[in-house]
VOGU-3710 file (C-alpha; in Angstrom, 3 decimals, decimal comma):
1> xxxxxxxxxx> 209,153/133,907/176,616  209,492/131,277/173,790  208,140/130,855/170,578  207,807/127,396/168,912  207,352/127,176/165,549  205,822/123,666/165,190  206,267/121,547/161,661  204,824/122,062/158,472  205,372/121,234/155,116  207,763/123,984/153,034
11> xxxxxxxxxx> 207,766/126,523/150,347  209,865/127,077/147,312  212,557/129,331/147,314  210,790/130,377/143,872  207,470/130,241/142,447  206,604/126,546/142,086  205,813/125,331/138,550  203,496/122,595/138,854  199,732/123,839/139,339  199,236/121,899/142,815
21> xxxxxxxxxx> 202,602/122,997/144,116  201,823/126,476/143,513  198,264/126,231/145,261  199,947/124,961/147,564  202,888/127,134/147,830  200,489/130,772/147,417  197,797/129,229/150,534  200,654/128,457/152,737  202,218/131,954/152,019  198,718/133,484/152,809
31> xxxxxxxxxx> 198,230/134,428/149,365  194,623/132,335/148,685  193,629/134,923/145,804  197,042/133,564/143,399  196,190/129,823/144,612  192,426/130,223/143,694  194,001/131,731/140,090  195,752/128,503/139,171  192,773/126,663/140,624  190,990/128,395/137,694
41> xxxxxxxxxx> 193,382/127,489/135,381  193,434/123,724/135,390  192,376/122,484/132,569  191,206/118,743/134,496  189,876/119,484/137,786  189,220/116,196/140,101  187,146/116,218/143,487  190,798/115,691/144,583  191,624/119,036/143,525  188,815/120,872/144,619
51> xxxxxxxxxx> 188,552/119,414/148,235  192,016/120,749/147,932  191,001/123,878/147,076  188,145/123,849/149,500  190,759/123,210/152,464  193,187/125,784/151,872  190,270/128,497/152,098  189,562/127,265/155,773  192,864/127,548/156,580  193,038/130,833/155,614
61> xxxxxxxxxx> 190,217/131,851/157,234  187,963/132,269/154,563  184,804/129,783/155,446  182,379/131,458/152,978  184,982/131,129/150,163  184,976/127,626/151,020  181,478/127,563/151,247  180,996/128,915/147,899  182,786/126,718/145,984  182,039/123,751/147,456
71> xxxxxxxxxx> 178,301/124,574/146,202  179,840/124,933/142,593  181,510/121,424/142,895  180,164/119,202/140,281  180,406/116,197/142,012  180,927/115,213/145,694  182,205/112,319/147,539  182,279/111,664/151,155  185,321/113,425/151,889  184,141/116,371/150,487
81> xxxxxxxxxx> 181,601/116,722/153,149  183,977/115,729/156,239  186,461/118,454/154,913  183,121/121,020/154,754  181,983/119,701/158,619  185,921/119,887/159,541  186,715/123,331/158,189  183,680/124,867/159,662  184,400/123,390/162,989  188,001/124,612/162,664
91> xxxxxxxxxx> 186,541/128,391/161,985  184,393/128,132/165,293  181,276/127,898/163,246  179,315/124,705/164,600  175,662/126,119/163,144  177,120/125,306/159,853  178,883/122,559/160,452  175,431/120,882/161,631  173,386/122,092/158,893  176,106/120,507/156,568
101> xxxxxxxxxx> 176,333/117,417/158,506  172,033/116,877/158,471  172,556/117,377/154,538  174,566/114,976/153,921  173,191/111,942/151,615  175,650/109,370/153,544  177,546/109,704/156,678  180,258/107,583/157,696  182,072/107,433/161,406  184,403/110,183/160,677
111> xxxxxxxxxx> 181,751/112,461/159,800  179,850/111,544/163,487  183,079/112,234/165,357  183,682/115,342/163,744  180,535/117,003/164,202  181,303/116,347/167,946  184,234/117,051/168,418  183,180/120,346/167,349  180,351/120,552/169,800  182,921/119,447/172,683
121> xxxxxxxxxx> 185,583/122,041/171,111  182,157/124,776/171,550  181,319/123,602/174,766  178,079/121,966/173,795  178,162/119,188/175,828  174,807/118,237/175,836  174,606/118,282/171,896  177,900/116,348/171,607  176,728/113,519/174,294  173,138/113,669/172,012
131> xxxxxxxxxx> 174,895/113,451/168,904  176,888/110,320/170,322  174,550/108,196/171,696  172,455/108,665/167,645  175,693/107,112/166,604  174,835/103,519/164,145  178,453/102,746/165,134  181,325/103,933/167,149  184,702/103,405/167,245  187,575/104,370/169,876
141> xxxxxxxxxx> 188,101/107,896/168,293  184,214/108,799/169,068  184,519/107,428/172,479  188,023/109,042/173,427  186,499/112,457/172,033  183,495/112,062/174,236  185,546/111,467/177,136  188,156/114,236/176,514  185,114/116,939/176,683  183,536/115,460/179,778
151> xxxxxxxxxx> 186,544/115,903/181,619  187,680/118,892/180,042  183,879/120,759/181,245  185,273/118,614/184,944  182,892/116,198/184,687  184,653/113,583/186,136  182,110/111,456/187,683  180,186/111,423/183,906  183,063/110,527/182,407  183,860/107,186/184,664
161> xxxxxxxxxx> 180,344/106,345/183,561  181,797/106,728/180,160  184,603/104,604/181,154  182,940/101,807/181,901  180,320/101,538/179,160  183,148/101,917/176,815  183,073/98,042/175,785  187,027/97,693/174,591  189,377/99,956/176,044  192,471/100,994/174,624
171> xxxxxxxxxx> 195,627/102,071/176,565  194,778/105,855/175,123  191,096/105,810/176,417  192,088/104,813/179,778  195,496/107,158/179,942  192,835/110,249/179,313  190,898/109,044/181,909  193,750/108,147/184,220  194,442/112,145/182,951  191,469/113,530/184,401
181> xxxxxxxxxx> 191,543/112,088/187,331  195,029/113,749/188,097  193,608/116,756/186,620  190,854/116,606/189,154  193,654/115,741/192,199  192,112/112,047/192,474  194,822/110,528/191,987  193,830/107,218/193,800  190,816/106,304/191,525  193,433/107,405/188,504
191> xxxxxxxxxx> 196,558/105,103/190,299  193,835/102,613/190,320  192,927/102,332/186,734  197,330/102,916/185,909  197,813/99,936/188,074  195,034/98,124/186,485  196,355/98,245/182,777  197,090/95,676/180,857  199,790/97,716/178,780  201,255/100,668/179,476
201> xxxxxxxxxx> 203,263/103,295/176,795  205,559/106,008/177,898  202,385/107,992/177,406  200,512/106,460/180,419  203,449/106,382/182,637  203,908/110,168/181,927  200,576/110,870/182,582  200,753/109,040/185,996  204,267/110,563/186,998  202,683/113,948/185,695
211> xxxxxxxxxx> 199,720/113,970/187,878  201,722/113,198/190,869  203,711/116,183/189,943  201,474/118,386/189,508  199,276/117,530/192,799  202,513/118,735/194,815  203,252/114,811/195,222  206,720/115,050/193,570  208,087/112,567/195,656  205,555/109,778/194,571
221> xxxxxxxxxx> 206,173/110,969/191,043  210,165/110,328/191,138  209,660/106,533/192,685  207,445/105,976/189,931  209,282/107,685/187,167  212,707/105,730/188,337  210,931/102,317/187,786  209,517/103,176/184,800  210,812/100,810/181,841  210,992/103,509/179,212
231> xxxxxxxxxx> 211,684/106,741/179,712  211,601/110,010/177,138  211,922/113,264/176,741  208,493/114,429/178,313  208,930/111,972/180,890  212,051/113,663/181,643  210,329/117,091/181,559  207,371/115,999/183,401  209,446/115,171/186,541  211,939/118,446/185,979
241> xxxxxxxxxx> 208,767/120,628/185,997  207,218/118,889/189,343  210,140/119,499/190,957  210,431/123,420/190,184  206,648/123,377/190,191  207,554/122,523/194,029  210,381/124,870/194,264  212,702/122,589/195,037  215,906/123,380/193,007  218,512/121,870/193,974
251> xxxxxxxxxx> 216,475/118,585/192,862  215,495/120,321/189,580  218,726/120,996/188,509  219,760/117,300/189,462  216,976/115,870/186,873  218,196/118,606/184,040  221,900/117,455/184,494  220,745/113,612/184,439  218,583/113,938/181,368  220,446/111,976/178,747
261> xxxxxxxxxx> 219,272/114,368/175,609  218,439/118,114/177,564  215,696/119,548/174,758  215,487/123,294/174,395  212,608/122,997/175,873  213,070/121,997/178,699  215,927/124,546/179,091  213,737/127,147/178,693  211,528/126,247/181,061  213,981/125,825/184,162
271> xxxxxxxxxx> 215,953/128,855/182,869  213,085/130,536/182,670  212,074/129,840/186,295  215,456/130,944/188,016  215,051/134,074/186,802  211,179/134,470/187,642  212,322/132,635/190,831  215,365/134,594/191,396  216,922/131,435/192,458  219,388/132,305/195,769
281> xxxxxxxxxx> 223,055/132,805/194,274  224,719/130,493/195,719  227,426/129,142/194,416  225,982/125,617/193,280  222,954/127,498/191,438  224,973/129,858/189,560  227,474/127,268/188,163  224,299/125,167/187,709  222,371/127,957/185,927  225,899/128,742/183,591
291> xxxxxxxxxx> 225,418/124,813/182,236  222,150/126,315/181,342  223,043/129,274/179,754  225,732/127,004/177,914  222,895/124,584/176,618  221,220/127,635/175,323  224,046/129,808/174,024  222,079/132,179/175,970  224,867/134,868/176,290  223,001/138,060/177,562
301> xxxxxxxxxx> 221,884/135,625/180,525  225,367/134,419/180,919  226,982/137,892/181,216  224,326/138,905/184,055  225,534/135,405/186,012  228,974/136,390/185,051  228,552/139,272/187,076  226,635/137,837/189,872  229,514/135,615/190,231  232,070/138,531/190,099
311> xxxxxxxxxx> 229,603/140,434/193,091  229,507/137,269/194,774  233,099/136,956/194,577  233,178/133,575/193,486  234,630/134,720/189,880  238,105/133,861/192,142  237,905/130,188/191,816  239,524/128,185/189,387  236,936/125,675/188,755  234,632/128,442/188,326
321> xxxxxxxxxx> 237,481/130,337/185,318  236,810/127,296/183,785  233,220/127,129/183,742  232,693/130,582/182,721  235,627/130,029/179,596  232,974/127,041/178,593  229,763/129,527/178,565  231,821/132,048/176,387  232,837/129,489/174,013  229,755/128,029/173,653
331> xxxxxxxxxx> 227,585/131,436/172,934  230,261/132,292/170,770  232,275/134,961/171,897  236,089/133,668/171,795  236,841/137,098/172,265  235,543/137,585/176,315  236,342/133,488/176,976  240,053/134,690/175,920  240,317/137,164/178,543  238,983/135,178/181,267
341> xxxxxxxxxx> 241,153/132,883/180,657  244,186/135,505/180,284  243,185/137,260/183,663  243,456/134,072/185,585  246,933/133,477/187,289  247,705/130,756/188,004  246,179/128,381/185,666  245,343/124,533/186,082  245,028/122,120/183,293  240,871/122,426/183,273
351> xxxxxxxxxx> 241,498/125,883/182,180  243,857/125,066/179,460  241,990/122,448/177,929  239,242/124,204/178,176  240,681/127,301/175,814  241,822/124,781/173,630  238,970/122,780/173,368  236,952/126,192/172,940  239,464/127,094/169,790  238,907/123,601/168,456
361> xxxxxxxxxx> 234,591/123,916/168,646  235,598/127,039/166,264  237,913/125,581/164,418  240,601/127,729/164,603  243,446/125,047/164,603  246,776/127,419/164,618  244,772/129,233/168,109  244,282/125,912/169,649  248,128/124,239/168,917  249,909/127,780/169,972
371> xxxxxxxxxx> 247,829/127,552/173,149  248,383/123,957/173,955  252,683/124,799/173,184  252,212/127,509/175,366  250,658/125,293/178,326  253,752/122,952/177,554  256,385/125,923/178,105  254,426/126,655/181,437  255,130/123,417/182,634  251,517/121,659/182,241
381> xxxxxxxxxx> 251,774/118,474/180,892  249,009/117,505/178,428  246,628/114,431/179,523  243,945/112,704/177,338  241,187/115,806/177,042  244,269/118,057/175,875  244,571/115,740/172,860  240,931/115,458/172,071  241,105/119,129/171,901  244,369/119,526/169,857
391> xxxxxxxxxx> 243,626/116,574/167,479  239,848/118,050/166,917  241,071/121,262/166,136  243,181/119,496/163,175  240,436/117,775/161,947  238,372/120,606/161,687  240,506/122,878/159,786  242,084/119,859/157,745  245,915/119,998/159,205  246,381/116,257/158,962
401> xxxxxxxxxx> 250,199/115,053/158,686  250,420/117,563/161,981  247,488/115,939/163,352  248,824/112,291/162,994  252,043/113,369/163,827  250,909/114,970/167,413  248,721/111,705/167,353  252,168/109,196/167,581  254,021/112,201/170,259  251,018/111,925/172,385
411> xxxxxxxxxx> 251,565/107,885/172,877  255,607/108,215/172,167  256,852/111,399/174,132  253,413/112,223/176,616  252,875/108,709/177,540  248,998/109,615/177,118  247,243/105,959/176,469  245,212/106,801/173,333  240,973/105,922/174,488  238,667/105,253/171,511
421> xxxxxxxxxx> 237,783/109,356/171,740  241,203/109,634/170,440  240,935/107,064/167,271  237,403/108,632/166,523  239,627/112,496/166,359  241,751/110,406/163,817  239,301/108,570/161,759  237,389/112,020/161,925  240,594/113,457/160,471  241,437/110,784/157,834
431> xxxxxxxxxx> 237,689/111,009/156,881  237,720/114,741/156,496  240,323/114,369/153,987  238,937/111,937/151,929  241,824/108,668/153,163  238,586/106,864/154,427  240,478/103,472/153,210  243,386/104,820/155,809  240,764/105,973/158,111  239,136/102,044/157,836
441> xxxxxxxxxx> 242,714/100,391/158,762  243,420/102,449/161,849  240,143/100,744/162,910  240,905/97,539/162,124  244,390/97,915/164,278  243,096/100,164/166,612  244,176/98,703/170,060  240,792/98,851/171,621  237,320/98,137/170,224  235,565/100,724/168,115
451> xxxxxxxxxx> 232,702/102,245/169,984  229,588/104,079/168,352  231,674/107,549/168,077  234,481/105,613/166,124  231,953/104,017/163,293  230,130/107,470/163,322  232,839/109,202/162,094  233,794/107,259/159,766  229,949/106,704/158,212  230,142/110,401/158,228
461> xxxxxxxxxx> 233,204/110,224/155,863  232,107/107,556/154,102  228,623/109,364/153,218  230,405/112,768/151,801  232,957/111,215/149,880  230,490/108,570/148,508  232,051/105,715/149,559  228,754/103,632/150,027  229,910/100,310/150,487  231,837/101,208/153,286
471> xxxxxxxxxx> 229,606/103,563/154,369  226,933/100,549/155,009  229,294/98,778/156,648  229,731/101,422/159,456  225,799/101,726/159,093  225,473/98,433/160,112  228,037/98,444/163,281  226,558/100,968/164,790  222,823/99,474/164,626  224,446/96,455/166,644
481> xxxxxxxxxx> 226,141/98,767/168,868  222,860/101,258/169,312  219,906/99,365/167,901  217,580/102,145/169,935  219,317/105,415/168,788  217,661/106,845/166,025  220,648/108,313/164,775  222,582/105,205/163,047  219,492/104,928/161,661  218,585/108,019/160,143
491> xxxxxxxxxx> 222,329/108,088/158,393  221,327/104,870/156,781  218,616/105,739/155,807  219,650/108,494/154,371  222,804/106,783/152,761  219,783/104,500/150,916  217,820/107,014/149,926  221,082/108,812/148,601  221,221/105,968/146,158  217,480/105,671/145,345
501> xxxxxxxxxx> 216,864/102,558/147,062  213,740/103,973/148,920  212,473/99,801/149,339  215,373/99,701/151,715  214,772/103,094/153,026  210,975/102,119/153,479  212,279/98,528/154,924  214,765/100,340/157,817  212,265/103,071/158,584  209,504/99,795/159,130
511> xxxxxxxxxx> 212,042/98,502/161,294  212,477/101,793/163,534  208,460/102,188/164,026  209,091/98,598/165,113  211,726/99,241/167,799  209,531/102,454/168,684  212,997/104,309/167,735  212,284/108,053/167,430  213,946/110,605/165,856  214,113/113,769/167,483
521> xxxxxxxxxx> 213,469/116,903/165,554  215,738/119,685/163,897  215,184/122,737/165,974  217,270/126,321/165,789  216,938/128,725/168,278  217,814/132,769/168,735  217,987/135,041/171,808  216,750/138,558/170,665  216,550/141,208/173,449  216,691/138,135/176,239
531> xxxxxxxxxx> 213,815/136,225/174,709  214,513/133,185/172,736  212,886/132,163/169,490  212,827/128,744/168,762  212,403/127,135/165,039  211,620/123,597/163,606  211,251/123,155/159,549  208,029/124,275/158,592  206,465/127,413/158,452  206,717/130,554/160,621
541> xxxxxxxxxx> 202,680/130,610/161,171  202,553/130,234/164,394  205,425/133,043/165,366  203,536/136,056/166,104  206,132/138,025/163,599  205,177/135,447/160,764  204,148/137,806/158,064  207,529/139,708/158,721  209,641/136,462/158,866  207,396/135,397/155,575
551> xxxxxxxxxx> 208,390/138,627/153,645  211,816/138,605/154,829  212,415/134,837/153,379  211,011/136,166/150,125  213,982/138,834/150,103  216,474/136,273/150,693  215,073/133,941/147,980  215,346/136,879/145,172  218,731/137,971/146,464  220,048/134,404/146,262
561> xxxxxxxxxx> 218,522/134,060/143,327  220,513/137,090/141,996  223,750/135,735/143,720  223,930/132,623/141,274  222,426/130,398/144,706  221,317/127,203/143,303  219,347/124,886/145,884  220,949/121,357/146,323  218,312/118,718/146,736  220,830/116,341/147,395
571> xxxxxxxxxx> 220,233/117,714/151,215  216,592/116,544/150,969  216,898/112,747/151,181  213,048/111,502/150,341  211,271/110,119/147,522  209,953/113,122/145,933  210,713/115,212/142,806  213,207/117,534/142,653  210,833/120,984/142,744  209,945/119,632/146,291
581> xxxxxxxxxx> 213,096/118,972/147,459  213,901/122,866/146,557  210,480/123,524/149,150  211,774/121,806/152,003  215,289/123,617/152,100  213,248/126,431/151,809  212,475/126,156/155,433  215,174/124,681/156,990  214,953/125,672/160,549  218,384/127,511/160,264
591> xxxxxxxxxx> 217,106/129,810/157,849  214,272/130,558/159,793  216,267/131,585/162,121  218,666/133,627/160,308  215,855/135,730/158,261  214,688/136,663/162,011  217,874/137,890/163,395  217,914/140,011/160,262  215,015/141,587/161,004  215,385/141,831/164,657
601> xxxxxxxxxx> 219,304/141,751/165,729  220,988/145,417/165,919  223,198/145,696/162,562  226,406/146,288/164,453  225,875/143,308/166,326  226,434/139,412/165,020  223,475/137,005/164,681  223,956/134,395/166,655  221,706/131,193/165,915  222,197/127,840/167,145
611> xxxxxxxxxx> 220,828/123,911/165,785  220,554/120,684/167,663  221,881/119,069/164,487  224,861/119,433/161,780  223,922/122,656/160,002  223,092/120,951/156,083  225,094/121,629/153,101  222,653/123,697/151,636  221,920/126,161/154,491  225,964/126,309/155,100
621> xxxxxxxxxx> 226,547/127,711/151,265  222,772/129,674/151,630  224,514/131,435/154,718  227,726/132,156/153,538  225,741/133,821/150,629  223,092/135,811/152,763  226,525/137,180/154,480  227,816/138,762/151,694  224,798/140,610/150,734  223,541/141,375/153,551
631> xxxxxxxxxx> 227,126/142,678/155,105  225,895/141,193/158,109  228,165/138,521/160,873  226,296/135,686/161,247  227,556/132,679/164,056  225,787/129,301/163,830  226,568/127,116/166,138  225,555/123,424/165,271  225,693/120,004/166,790  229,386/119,804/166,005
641> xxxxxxxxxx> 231,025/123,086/166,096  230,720/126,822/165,059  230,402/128,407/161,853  231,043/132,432/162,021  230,327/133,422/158,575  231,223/136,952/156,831  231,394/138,122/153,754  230,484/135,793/152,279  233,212/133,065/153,438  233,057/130,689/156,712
651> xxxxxx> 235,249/130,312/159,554  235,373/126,340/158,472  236,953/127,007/155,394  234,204/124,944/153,593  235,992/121,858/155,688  233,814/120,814/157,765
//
């Protein structure tokens, strides 16, 4: 089972000090009585702040409360009475909502839609269809909400009718039609209307691909979805779910290796599936399922594969030493990939580089160089992954006169042709340390061209050490080298915004929407008793331990407090003031995480979270802290490498 916490906007690691922020802040924390106080206590209240007001009692379940002082509201403007209709819609109470909507002096078109989309969200079809046809003027929302209830009661036929009186049709209106045709399994009326579009998004050709899917007609679905112009993550889902849908495997696992950026979600799902599916253990499927389990740092999962494998007798194999070293590293435990890799005689190079590479991910430098001299006195010569390894170790722990001097021996005395992976480990390193002028040079003479890695690093060097003219330069390369990866431009934007130039900032981010360049999301994730608990920055509302998770944050924000913890907004790259920037670190998805494993992870055993992204500066120190009071060992594994922090101190040394 997984829980997804989706996106909201944060809370203060304190009590807010501005009146709206701490409405805000109390309603959000489920405390309405302490937002309604400083409610009370503005001295100016505008319609702004009491629809405000008025809004934060729906959403905390209180319609009457709302109700109440809407009534006492000494003036009203049309918003007032769309966030009345809205909120009583939203609390399942449509009697209301109509006897506000027939009150009010002036409607307008959102008003209209929203008193039907509550009879469609009731089931009141013949009320919503009513309601519409009254309408003085529609627009494509009415219509598409219309639609979405017709073929959500299976009224298919009504809805085509729909269709086709609908006098302009947008590529959303007919991809929910197209929708419920699949939905219904008529998938030639809805390939009809797909082929008939004038413009298609990724949306409609996921809808399409989806329907195919799901109507057992997976092979239809995969010629579509490999001529499709654009593809995304739920495209990439859609087809990896009709294929396990159809208990084909082999072909599942084909898509999940293919998919150019494997979400968590995704991994879930299929990982989820084996198990329920008890997918035959062969040995394909079990090293295929250990990829998973390495995607998740799902380590409880990978210990019962370890052992199928070891039943199975396929734990004999060297490819498969080195597979299982790569699962231990990744979920963290050094400790077990060690003795795999000691119990293993005779090694091959795989193995070797994968121990090393494993020691470098954790940045334990001295580990990874005594291993790769030992696989030199036992007659392996190193070849280019080796050196990736050894020189990514050095960067991470900041050993850089022995990391450019194994740099020149690697080209000198191992003959090993240094690859741009090789000058990105070095610019990395130079970077690291602050020589980003040395780091610049080396690219300048490097004797192939710079890819995107190579300019990455050294923006990443360039941005810490503040080096913003040469930081924009790298920018800049690596938009020409990946003008559709959101990444570049994210670091960009965030070097702009660094510097207050949010008309830049505003200019870049125009540019993305543009280039329909997306960025995907910060998510954290944690495996408690085999079920894993997946976070995104917001709040914990929908986690059905949220008031736990709430209360547990609060401890952590008076114990930091206590610690001398001081918030640094300089994480928090948007235009807003500085008390909001403390609100958004608040709920950085990593600390989400980490106040759940304290409630729910065994003391005597670590808490083990891992992020999509680089853990932020903030949560790293915020961490190290919660450590030391807590007395707890907590292991984060980020984008980059691992942090195992206790005590109060990190594994990275703070260089990272």
């Amino acid at each position: 089972m997984t829980f997804i916490l989706k996106p909201r906007k944060a809370f203060s690691t304190g009590i807010a000090t501005s009146p709206s922020s701490q409405i805000s802040y109390f309603a959000r924390l489920g405390q309405i009585e302490n937002a309604r106080k400083v409610f009370d206590g503005l001295y100016e209240k505008t319609v702004v702040s009491w629809n405000s007001m008025i809004v934060r009692y729906f959403q905390n379940n209180q319609p009457r409360e709302a109700q109440f002082l809407f009534d006492k509201m000494p003036q009203r403007d049309i918003v007032s009475w769309n966030g009345l209709i809205s909120g009583f819609v939203k609390n399942g109470m449509i009697t209301e909502a109509r006897r506000a909507f027939d009150k009010m002096p002036e409607r307008n078109t959102i008003s209209w839609t929203a008193m039907i989309q509550g009879y469609v969200q009731e089931g009141m079809m013949e009320e919503a269809e009513a309601l519409f046809w009254k309408m003085p003027e529609r627009n494509v929302v009415s219509w598409t909400v219309l639609l979405g209830g017709l073929i959500q009661e299976g009224r298919i036929d009504d809805a085509h009718r729909l269709y086709d009186a609908m006098p302009v049709k947008d590529v959303v209106f007919r991809t929910n039609m197209i929708g419920g045709y699949c939905k219904e399994g008529r998938l030639s009326e809805a390939r009809e209307i797909f082929d008939g579009m004038p413009h298609r998004n990724v949306v409609s050709w996921t809808t399409m691909i989806n329907g195919y899917a799901q109507n057992n007609r997976v092979d239809v679905a995969r010629k579509l979805f490999e001529v499709m112009p654009e593809k995304n993550e739920v495209s990439w889902t859609a087809m990896l779910m009709g294929y396990m849908q159809s208990r084909r495997m082999e072909e599942a696992l084909d898509i999940f290796e293919a998919m150019p950026v494997k979400s968590v979600a995704a991994s879930l799902d299929l990982f989820a599936l084996m198990q329920k599916k008890r997918v035959r253990s062969n040995f394909p499927s079990l090293i295929r399922i250990l990829s998973v389990c390495s995607s998740l740092a799902s380590l409880d999962h990978g210990r019962q594969v370890h052992a199928q494998l070891v039943r199975s007798q396929f734990d004999l194999d060297l490819y498969v030493a080195s597979v299982l070293i790569t699962m231990y590293v990744k979920c963290g435990d050094l400790v077990k990939a060690k003795q795999v890799f000691n119990g293993f005689t005779p090694k091959d190079i795989v193995m070797w580089n994968s121990i090393i590479t494993g020691y470098a991910q954790h940045g334990l430098a001295e580990e990874a160089l005594q291993v790769f001299h030992e696989m030199f006195s036992s007659g392996f010569m190193p070849d280019d992954v080796t050196f990736i390894g050894v020189l990514t170790a050095c960067g991470y722990s900041g050993n850089v006169d022995e990391g450019l001097q194994i740099f020149e021996l690697m080209r000198s005395r191992y003959k090993v042709e240094a690859k741009t992976a090789h000058y990105a480990c070095i610019v990395d390193l130079l970077g690291r340390a602050g020589r980003v002028n040395e780091a610049m040079n080396l690219i300048e003479n490097m004797s192939v061209e710079a890819d995107a890695i190579v300019w990455g690093a050294l923006l990443g060097a360039c941005r810490t050490h503040k080096k913003f003219d040469l930081a924009e330069v790298a920018a800049k390369k690596l938009l020409h080298l990946e003008p559709n990866n959101a990444g570049p431009h994210i670091l960009l934007s965030n070097l702009y915004a660094s510097q207050g130039r949010w008309d830049d900032v505003a200019e870049l981010r125009k540019n993305m929407r543009a280039r329909n360049v997306n960025k995907f999301p910060g998510c954290s994730w944690i495996e408690v008793e085999k079920r894993v608990h997946m976070f995104t920055m917001g709040d914990s509302s929908g986690h059905p331990e949220h008031v736990m998770i709430v209360k547990m944050l609060e401890k952590l924000a008076g114990w930091l407090r206590e610690a001398g913890y001081c918030p640094d907004g300089s994480f928090v790259l948007h235009d807003v003031d500085e008390e909001e920037k403390v609100n958004n670190l608040r709920y950085h998805s990593e600390k989400l995480a980490v106040a759940y494993g304290l409630l729910r992870v065994p003391k005597e055993m670590p808490i083990r979270v891992m992020k999509n992204l680089r853990v932020c500066g903030d949560c790293h120190s915020a961490i190290k802290l919660i450590s030391k009071i807590t007395g707890r060992e907590i292991i984060l594994r980020d984008a980059n490498r691992f942090h195992r922090f206790k005590g109060g101190l990190c594994s990275c040394k703070d260089y990272w």
